[in-house]
FIMI-160198 format. One line per 5 residues: number of its first residue (from 1); for each residue x, y, z of N, C-alpha, C. Coordinates in nm, 4 decimals, padded with zeros to 6 digits, always signed. Each point is the difference from the previous one (the first is absolute). Layout:
NUM = X Y Z X Y Z X Y Z ~ ...
This chain:
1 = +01.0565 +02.3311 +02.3840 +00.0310 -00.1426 +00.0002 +00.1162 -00.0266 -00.0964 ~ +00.0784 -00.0377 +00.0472 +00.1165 -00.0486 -00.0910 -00.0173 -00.1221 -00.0802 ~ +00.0703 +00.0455 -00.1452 -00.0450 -00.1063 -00.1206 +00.1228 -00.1063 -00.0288 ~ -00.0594 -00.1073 +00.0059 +00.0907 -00.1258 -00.0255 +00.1076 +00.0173 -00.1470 ~ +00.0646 -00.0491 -00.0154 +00.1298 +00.0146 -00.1337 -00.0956 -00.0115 -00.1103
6 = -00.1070 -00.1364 +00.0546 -00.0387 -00.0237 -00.1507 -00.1324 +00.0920 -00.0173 ~ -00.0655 +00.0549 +00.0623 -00.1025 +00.0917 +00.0357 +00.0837 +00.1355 -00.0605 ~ +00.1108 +00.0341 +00.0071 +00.0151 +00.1002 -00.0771 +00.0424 +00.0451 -00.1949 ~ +00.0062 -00.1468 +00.0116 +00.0765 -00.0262 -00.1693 -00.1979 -00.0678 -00.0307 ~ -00.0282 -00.0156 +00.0390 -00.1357 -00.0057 -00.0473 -00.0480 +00.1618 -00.0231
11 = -00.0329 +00.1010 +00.0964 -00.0247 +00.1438 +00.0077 +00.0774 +00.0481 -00.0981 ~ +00.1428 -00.0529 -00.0512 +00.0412 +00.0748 -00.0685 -00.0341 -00.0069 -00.1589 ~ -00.0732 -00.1297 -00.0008 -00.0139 -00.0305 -00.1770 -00.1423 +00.0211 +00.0056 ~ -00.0872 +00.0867 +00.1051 -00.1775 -00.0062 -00.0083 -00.0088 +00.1431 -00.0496 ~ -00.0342 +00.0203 -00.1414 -00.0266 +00.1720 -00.0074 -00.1343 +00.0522 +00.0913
16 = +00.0026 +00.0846 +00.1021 -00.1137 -00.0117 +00.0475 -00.1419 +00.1079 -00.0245 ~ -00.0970 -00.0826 -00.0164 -00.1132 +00.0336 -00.0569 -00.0075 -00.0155 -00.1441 ~ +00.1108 -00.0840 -00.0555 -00.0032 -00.0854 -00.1163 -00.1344 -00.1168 -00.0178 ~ -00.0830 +00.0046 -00.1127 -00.0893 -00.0587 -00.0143 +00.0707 -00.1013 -00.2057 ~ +00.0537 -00.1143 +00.0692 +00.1022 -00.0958 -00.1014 -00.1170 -00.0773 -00.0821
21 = +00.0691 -00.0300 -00.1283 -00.0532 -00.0945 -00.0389 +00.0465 -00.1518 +00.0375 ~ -00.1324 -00.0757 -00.0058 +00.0420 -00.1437 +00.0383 +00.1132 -00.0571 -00.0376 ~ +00.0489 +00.0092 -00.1168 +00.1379 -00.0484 +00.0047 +00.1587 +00.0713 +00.0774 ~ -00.0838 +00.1086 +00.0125 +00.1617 +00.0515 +00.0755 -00.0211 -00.0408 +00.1455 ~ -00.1912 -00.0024 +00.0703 -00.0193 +00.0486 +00.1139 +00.0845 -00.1503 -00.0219
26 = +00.0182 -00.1234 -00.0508 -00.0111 -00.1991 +00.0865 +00.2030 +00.0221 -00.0234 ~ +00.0518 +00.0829 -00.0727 +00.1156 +00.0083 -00.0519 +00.0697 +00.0851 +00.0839 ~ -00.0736 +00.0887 +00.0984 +00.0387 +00.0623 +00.1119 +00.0108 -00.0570 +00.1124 ~ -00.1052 -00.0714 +00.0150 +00.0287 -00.1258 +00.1101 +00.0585 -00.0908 +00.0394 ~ +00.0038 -00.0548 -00.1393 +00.1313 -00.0932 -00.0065 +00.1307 -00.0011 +00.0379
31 = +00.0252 +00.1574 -00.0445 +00.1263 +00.0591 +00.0392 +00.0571 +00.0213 +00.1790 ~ -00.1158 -00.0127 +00.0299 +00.0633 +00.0641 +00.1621 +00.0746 -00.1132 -00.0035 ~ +00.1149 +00.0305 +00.1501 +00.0072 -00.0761 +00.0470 -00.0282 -00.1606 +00.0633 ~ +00.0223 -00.0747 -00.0281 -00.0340 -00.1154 +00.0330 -00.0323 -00.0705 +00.1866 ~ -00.0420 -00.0562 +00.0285 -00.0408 -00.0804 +00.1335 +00.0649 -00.1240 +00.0153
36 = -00.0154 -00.0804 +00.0821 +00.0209 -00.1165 +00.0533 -00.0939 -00.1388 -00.0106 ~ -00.1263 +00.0921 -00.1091 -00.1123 -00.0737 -00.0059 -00.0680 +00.0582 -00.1495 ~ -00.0741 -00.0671 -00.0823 -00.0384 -00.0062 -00.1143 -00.1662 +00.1021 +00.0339 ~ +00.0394 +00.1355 -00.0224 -00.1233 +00.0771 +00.0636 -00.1422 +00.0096 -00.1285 ~ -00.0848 -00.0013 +00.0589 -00.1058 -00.0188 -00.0802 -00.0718 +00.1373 -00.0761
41 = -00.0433 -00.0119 -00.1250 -00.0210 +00.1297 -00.0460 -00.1704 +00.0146 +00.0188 ~ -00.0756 +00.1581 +00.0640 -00.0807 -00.0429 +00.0531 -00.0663 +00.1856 -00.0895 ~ -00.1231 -00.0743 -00.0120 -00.1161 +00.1237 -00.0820 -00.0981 +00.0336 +00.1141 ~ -00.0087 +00.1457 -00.0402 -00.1199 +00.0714 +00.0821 -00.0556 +00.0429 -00.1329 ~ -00.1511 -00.0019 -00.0426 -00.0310 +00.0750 -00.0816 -00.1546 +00.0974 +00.0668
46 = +00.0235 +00.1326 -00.0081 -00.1368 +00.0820 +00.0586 -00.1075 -00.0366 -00.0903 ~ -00.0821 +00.0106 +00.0379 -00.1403 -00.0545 -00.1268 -00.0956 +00.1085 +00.1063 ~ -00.0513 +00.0408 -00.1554 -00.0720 +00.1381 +00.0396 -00.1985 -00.0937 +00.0734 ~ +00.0091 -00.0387 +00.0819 -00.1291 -00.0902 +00.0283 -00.0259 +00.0448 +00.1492 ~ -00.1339 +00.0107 +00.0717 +00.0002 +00.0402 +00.1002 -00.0046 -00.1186 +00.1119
51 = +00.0888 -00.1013 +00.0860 +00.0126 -00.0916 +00.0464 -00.1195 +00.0111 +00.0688 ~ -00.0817 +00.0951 +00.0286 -00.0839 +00.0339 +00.0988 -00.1706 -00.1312 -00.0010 ~ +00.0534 +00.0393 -00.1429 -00.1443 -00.0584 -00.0770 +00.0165 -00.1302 -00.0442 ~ -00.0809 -00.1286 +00.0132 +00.0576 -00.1391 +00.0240 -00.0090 -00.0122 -00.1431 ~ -00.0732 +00.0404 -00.1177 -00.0155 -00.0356 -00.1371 +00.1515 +00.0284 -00.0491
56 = +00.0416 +00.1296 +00.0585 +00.1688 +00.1014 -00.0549 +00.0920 -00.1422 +00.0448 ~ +00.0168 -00.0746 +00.0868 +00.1219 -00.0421 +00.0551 +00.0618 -00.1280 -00.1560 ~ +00.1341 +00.0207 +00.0077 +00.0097 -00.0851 -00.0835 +00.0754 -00.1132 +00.0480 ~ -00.0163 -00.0845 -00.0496 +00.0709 -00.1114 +00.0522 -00.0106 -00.1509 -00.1497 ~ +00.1137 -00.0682 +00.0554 +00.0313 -00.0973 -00.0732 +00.1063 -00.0634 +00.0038
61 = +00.0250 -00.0842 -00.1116 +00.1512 -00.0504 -00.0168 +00.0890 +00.0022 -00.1767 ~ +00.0972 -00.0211 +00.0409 +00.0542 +00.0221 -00.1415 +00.1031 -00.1024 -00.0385 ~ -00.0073 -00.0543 -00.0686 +00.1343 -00.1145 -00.0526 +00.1164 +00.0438 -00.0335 ~ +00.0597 +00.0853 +00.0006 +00.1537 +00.0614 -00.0466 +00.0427 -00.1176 -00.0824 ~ +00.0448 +00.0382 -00.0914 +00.0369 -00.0739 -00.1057 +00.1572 -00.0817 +00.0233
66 = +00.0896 +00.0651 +00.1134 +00.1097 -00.0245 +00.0141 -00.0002 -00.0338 +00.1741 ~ -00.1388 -00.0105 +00.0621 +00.0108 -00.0413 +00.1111 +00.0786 +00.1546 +00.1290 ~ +00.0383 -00.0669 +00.1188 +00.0619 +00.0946 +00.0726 +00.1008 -00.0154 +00.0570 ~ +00.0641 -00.1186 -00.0583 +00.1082 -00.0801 +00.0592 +00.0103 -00.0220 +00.1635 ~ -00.0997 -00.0904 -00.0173 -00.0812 -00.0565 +00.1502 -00.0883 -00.1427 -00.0888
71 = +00.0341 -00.0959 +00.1142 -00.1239 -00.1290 +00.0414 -00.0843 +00.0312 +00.0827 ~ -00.1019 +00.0039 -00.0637 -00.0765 +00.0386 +00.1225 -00.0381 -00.1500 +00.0952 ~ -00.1026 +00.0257 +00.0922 -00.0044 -00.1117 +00.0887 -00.1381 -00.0064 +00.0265 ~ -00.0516 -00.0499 -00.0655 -00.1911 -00.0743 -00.0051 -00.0642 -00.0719 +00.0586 ~ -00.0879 +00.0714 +00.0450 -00.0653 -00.1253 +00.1103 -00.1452 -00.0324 -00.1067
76 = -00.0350 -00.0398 +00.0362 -00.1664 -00.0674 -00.0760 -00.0706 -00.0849 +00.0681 ~ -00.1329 +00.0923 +00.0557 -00.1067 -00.0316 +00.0279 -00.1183 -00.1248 -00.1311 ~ +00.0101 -00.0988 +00.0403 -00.0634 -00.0336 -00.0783 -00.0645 -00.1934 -00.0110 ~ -00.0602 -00.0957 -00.0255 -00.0001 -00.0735 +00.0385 -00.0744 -00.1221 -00.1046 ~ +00.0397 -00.0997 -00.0350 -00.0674 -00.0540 -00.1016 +00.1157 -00.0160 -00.1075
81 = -00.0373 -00.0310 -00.1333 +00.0842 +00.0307 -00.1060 +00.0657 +00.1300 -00.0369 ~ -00.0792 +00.1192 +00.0875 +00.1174 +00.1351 +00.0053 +00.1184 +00.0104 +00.0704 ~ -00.0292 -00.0782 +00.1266 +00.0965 -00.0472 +00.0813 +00.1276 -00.0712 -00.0757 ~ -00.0528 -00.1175 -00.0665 +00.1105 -00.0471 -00.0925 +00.0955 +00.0504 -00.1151 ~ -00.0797 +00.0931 -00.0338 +00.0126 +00.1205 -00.1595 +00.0831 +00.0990 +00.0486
86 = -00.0046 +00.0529 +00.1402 +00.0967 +00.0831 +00.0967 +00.1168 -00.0702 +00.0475 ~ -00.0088 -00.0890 +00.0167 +00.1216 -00.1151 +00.0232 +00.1190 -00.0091 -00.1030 ~ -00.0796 -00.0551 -00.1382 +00.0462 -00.0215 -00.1068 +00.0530 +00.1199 -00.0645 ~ -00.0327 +00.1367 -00.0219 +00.0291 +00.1349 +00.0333 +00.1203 +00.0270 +00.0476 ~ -00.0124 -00.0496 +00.1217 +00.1499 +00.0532 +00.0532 -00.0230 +00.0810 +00.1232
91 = -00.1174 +00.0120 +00.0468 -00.0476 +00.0453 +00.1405 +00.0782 -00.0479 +00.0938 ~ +00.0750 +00.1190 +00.1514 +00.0462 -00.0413 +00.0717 -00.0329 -00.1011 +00.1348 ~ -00.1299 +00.0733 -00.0316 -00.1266 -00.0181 +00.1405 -00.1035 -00.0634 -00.0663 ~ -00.0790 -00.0882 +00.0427 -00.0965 -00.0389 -00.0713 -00.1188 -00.0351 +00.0898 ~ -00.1335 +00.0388 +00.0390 -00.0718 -00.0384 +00.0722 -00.1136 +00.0123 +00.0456
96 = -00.0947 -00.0214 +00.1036 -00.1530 +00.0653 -00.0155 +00.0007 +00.0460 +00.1342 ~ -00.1102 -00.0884 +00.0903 -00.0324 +00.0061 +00.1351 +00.1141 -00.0212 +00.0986 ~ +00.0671 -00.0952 -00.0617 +00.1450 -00.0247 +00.1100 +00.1200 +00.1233 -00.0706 ~ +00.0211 +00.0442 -00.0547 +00.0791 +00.1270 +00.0049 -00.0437 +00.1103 +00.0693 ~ -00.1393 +00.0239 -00.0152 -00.1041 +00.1073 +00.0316 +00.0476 +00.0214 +00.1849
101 = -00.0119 -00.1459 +00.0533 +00.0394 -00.0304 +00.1481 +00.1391 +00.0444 +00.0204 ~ +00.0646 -00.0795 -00.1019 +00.1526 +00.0538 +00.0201 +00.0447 +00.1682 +00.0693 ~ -00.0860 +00.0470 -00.1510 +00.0236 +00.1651 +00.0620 -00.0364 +00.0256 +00.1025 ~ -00.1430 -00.0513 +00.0151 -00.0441 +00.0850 +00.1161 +00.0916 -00.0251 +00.1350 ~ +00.0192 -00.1062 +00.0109 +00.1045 -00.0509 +00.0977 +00.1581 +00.0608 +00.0068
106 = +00.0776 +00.0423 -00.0772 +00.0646 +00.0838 -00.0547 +00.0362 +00.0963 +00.0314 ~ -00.1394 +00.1186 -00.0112 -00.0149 +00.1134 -00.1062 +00.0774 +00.0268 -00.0434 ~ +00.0391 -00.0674 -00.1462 +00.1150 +00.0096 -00.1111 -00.0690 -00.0402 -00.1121 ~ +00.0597 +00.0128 -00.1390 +00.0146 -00.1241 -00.1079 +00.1092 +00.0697 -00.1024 ~ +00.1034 -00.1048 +00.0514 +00.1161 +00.0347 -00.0877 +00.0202 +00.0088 -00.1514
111 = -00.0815 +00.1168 -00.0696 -00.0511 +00.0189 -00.1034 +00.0470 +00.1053 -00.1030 ~ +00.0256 +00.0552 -00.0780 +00.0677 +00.1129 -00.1132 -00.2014 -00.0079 -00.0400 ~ -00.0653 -00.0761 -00.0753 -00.1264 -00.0076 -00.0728 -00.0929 -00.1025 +00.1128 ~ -00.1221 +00.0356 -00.0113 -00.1161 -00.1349 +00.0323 -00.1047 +00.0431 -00.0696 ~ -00.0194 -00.1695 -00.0608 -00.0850 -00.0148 -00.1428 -00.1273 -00.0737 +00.1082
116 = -00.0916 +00.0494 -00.0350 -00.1296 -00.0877 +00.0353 -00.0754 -00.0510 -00.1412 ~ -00.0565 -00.0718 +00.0410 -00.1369 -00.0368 -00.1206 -00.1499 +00.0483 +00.0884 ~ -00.1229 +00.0465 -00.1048 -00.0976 +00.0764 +00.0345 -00.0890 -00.0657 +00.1405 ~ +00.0474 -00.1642 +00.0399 -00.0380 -00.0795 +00.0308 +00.0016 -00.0118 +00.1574 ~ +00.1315 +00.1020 +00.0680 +00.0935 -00.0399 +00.0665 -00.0459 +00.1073 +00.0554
121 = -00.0397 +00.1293 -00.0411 +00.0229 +00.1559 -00.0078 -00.0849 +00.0282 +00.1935 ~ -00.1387 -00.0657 -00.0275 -00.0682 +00.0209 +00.1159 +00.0882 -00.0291 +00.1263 ~ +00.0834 -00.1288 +00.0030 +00.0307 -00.0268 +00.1341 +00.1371 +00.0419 +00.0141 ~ +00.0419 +00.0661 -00.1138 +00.1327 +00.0325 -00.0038 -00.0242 +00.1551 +00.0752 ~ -00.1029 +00.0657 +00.0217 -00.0470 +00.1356 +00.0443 +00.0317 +00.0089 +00.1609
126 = +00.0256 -00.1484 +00.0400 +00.0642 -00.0141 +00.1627 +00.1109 +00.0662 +00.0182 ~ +00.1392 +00.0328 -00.1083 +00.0761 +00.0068 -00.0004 +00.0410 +00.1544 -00.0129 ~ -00.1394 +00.1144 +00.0062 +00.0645 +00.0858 -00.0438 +00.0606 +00.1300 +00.0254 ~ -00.0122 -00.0556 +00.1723 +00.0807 +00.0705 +00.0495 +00.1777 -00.0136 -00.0124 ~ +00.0119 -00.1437 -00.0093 +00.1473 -00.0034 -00.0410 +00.0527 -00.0069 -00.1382
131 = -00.0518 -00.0177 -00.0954 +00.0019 -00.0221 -00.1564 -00.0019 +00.1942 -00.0479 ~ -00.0982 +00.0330 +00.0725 -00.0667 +00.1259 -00.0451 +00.1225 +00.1338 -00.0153 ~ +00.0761 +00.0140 +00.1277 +00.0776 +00.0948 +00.0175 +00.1420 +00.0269 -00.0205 ~ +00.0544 -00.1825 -00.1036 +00.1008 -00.0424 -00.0763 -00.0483 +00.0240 -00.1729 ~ -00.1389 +00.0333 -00.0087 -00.0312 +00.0294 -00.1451 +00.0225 -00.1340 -00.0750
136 = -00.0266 -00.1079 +00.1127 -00.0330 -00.1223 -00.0417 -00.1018 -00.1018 -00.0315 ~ -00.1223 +00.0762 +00.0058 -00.1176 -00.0455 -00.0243 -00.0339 -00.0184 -00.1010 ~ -00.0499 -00.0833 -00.0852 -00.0298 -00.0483 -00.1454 -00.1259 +00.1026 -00.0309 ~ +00.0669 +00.0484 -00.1214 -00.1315 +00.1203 -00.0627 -00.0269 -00.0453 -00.1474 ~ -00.1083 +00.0077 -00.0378 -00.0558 -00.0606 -00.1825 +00.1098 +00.1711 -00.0535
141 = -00.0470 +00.0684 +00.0630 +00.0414 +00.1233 -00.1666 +00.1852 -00.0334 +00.0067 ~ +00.0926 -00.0507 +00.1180 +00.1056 -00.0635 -00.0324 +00.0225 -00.1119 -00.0633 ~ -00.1066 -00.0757 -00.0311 +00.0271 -00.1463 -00.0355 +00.0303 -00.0766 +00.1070 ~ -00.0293 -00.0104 +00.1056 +00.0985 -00.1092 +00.0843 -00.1736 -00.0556 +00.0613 ~ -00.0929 +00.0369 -00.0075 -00.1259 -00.0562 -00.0299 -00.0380 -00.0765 -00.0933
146 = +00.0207 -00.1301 -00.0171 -00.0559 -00.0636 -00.1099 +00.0000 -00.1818 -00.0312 ~ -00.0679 -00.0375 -00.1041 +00.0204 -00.0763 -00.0017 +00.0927 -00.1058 -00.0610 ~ +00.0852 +00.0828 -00.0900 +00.1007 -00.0267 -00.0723 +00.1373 +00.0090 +00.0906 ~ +00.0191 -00.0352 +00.0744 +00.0989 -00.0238 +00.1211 +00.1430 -00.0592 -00.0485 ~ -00.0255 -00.0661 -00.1279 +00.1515 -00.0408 -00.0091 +00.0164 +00.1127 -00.1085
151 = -00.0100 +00.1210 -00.0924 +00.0236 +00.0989 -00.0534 +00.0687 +00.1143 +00.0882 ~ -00.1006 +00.0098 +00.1138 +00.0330 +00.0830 +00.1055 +00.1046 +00.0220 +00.0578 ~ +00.0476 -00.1870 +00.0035 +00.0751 -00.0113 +00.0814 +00.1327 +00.0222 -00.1058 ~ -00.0029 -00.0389 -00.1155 +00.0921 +00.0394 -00.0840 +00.0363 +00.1477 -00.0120 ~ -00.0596 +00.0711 -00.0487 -00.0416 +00.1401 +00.0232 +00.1137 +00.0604 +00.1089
156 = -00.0604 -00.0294 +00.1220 +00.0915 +00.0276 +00.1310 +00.1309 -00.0133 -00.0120 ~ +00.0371 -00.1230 -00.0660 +00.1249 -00.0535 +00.0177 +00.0908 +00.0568 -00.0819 ~ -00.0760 +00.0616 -00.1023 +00.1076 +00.0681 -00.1526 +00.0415 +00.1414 +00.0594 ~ -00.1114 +00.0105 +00.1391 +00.0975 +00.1988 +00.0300 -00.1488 +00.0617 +00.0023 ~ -00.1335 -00.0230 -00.0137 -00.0833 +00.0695 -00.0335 -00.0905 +00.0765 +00.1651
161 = +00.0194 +00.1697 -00.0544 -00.0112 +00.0777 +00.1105 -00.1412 +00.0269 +00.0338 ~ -00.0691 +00.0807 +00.1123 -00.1177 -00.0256 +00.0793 +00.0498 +00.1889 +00.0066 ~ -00.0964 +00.0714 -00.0342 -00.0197 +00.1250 +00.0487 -00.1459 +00.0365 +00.0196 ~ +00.0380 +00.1628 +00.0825 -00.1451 +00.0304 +00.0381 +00.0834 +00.1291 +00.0507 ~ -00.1277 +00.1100 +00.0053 -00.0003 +00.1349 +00.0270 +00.0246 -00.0416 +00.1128
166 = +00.0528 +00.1243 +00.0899 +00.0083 +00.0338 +00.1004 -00.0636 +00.1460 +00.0392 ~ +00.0088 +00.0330 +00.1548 -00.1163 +00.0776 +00.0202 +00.0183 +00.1915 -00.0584 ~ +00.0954 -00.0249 -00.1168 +00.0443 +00.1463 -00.0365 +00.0077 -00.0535 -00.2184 ~ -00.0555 -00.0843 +00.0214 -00.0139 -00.0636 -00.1587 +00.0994 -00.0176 -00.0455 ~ +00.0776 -00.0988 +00.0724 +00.1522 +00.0181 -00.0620 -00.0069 -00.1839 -00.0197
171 = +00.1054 -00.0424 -00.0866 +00.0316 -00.1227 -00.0079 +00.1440 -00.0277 +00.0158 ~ +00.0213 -00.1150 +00.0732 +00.1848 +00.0032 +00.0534 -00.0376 -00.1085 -00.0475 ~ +00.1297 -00.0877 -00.0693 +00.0012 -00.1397 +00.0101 +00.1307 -00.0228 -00.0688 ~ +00.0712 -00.0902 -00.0304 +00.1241 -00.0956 -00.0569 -00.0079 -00.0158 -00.1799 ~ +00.1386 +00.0693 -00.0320 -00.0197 -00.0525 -00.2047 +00.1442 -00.0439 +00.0165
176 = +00.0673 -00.0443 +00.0867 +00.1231 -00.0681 -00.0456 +00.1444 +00.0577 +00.0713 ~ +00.1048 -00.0665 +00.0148 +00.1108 +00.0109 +00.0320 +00.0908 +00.1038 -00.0306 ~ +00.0925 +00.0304 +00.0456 +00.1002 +00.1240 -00.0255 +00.0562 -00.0962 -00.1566 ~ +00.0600 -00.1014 +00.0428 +00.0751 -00.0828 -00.0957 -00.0536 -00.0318 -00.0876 ~ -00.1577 +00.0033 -00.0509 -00.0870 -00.0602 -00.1414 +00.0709 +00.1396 -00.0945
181 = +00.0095 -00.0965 -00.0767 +00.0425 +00.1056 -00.1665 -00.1119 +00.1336 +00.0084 ~ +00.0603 +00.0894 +00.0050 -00.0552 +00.1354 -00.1011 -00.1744 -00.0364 -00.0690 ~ +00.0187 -00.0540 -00.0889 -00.1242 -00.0606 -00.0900 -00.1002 -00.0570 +00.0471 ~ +00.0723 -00.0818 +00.0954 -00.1307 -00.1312 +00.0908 -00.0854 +00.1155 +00.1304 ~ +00.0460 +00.0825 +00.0181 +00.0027 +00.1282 +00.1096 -00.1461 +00.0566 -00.0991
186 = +00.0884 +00.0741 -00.0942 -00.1413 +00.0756 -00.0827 -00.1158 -00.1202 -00.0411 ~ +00.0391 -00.0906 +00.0028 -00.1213 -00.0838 -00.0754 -00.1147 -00.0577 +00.1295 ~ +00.0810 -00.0058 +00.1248 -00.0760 -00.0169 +00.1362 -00.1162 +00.0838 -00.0369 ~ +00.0694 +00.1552 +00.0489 -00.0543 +00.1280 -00.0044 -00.0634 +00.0262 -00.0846 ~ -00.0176 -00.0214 -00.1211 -00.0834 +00.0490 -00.1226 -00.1409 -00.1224 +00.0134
191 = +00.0399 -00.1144 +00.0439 -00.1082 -00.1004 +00.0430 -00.0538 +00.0503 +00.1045 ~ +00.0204 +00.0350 +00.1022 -00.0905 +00.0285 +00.1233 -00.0622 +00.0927 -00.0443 ~ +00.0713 +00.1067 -00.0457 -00.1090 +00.1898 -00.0405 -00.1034 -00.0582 -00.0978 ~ +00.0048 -00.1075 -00.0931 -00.1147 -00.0188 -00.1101 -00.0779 -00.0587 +00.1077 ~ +00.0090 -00.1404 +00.0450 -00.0894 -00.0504 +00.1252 -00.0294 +00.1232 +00.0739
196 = -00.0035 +00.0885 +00.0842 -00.0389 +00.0937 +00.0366 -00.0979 +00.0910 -00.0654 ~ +00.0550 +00.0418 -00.0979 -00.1167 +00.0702 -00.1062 -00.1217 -00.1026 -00.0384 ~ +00.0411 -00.1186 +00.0066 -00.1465 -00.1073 -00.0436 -00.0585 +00.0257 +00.1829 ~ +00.0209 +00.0183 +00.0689 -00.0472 -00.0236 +00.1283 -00.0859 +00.1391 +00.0023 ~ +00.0258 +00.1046 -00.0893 -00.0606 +00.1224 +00.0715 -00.1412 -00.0029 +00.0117
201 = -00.0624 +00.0978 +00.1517 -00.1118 -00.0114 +00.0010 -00.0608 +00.0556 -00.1151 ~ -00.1286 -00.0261 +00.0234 -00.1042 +00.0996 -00.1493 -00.0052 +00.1416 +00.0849 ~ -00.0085 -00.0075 +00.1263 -00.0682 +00.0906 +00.0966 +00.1439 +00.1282 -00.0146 ~ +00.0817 -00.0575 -00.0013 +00.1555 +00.0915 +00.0072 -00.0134 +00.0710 -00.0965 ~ +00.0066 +00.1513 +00.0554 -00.0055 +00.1570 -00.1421 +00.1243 +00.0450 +00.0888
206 = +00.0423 +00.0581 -00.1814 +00.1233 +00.0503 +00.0036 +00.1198 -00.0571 -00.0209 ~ +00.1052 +00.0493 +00.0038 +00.1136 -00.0841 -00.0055 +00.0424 -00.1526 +00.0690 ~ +00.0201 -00.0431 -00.0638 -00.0023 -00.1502 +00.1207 +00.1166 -00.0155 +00.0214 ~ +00.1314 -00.0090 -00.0768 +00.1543 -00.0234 -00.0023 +00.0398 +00.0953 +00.0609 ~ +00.0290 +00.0307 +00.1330 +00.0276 +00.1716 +00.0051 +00.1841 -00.0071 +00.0486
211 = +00.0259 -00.0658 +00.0964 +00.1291 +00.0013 -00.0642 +00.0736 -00.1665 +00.0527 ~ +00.1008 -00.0323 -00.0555 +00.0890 -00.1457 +00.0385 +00.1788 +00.0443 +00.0534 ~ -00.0305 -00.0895 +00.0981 +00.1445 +00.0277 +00.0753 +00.0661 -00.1376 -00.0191 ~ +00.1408 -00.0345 +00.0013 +00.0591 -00.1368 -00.0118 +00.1114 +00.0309 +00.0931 ~ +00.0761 -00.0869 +00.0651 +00.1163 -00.0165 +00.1095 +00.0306 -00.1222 +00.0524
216 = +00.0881 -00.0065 +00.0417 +00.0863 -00.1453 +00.0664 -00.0698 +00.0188 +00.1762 ~ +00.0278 -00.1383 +00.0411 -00.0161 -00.0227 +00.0746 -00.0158 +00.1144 +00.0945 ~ +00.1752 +00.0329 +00.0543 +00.0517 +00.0619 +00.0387 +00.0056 +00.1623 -00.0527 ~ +00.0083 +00.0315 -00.1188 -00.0197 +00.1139 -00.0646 -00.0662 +00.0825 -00.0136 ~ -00.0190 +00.1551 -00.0474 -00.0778 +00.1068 -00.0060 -00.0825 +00.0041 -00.0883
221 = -00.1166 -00.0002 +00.0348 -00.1390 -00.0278 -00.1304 +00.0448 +00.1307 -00.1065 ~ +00.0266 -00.0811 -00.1246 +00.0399 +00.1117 -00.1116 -00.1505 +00.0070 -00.0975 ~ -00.0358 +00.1120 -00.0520 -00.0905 +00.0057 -00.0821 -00.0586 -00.0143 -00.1276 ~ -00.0758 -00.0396 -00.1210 +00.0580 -00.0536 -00.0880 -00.1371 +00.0905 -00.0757 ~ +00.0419 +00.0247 -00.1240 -00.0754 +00.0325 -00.0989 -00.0824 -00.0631 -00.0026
226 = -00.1676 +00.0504 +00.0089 -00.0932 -00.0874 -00.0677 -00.0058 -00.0432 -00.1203 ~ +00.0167 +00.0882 -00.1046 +00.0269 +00.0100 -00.1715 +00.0881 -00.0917 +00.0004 ~ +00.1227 -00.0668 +00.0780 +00.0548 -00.0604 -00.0857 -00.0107 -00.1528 +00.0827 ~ -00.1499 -00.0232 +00.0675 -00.0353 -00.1401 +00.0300 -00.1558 +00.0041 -00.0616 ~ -00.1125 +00.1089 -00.0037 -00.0951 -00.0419 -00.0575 -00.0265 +00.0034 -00.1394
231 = +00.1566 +00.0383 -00.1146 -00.0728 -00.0118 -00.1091 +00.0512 -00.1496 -00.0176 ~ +00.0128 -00.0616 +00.1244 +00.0028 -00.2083 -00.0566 -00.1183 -00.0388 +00.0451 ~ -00.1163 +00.0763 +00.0683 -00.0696 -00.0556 +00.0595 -00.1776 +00.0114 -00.0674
């Protein structure tokens, strides 16, 4: 397969089977070549857990301290004075039984997050065939279960990410832009790996951090020292 111009000046600055530290791996990235579009910097981390076993799976969310340079777009299930508190918030979507219809009528909801309250949760379970397979369904161990709906909804709006194993125990998700400073990059990253380590199961033996990859959008997953992201964590 023949390699694009910028596909090769990338190959040419990747030592390969180089295992970088975090500051060279976000300082290597930076460097490629540039796009036509502001590419997003994106983490895989292996976690030594057996996805197999429902206690092992991890999941949650994390506030990045510097966001992901993204608005996200919120819908909220909810009705009463939460309804209003989601409003006041800054919620895009706001609604109960008549949104609920919306979708189904739909099958859409033009959504980045959906916040429910504990209240909502039963009849919101109509939805989950279409909510479900966008990883849009409101879960308590993410927070987007609750009753504090205008936090949530704040939360969402500052950049704050939603992960979960996948079926090889891996975690993919978003810490920020090609263009965020150097610093705001490691401080994403050093926030998610501590949230992660608070997430570990009890049940998980053995190594749990086993290894972290970082890359652009577009770019070649480069590898990064554990030592020089878990002694922040």
């Amino acid at each position: 397969m023949n390699k694009s111009k910028r596909q090769k000046v990338i190959m040419e600055k990747i030592e390969e089977l180089k295992v970088y530290p975090l500051t060279d791996a976000i300082s290597l990235i930076k460097s490629f070549p540039k796009l036509k579009f502001n590419e997003s910097i994106d983490i895989s981390v292996n976690l030594g857990v057996d996805p197999k076993k429902s206690d092992q799976n991890v999941r949650g969310s994390s506030s990045l301290p510097h966001g992901i340079g993204k608005v996200s777009k919120v819908a909220v299930f909810a009705e009463g004075p939460e309804a209003a508190d989601a409003t006041k918030a800054g919620a895009d979507i706001v609604g109960f039984e008549d949104l609920i219809e919306d979708v189904k009528k739909n099958k859409d909801l033009d959504a980045d997050v959906v916040i429910a309250t504990p209240e909502c949760m039963k009849k919101l379970g109509s939805l989950g065939r279409i909510l479900g397979p966008k990883n849009l369904m409101p879960n308590p161990k993410e927070g987007t279960v609750t009753k504090n709906v205008a936090e949530a909804v704040e939360n969402a709006k500052k950049g704050q990410i939603r992960y979960k194993t996948d079926k090889g125990g891996i975690i993919h998700t978003t810490v920020g832009k090609v263009d965020f400073e150097s610093i705001k990059l490691q401080e994403n990253i050093f926030h998610l790996i501590e949230d992660l380590n608070k997430a570990k199961p009890s049940t998980a033996k053995g190594k749990y951090m086993k290894n972290i990859t970082i890359s652009s959008t577009m770019g070649p997953g480069i590898k990064v020292d554990l030592s020089t992201v878990e002694r922040r964590s």
